[in-house]
C-alpha positions, -999 to +999 in steps of 0.1 A: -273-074-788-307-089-796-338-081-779-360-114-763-393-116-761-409-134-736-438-155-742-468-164-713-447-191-700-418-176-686-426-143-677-423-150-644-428-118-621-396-097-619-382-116-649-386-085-675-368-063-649-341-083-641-332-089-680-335-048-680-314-042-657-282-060-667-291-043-702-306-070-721-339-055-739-365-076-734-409-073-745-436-096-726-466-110-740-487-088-720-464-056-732-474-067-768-511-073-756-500-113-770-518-126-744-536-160-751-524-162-784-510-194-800-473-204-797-473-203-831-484-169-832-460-160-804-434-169-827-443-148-856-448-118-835-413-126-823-400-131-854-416-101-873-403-081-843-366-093-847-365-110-811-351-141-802-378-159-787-379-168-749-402-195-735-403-226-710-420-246-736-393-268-743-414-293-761-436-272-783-413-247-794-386-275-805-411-292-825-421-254-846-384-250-845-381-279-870-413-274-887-402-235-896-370-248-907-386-279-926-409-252-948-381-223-949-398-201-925-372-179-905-369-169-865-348-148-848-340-177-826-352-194-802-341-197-761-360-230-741-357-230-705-360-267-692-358-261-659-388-238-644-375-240-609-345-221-621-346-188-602-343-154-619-308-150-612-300-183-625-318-175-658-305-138-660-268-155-659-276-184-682-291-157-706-261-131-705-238-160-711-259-174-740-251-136-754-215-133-748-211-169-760-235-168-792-240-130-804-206-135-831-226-163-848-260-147-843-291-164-835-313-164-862-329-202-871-313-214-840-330-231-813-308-228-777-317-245-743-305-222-714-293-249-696-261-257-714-256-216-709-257-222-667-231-215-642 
């Protein structure tokens, strides 16, 4: 099961708990004292930790999604939420299904938006 790490954007309050408690490891930003840091650096400490990468920066991650991939650099993967009015529930859901659904294949060099992983 892979861990997610979850950047400045989305760690919204009780978000880290709520991933704990239906069992799906999870690190914050603040947890790994990331606070501040790039999105670029994000993503390397995500990716040197083996977690998938959680954010609500659609945009920016999608575009160093391509540019890793364009110069060979690899991610543990990548989860977008679009949405930041989804509630916690919602996005606990959307992020259990995106692990039932996905684990087999793995995530590694892919980039996911949690909305095709909704109720």
């Amino acid at each position: 099961m892979p861990s997610f790490y979850l950047d400045e954007d989305s760690m919204r309050r009780g978000l880290a708990g709520a991933l704990q408690a239906v069992d799906l490891d999870c690190v914050t930003a603040v947890e790994a004292e990331n606070l501040g840091r790039s999105d670029a650096e994000q993503l390397t400490y995500a990716s040197a930790t083996g977690c998938v990468m959680y954010t609500q920066n659609v945009r920016d991650f999608r575009i160093l999604h391509q540019d890793w991939a364009a110069s060979g650099r690899q991610h543990a993967g990548i989860v977008a939420l679009g949405d930041q009015r989804a509630s916690i529930g919602v996005q606990v859901r959307a992020l259990q299904r995106l692990v039932e659904m996905e684990e087999e294949i793995g995530f590694a060099n892919r980039f996911f938006y949690l909305q095709n992983y909704r109720d």
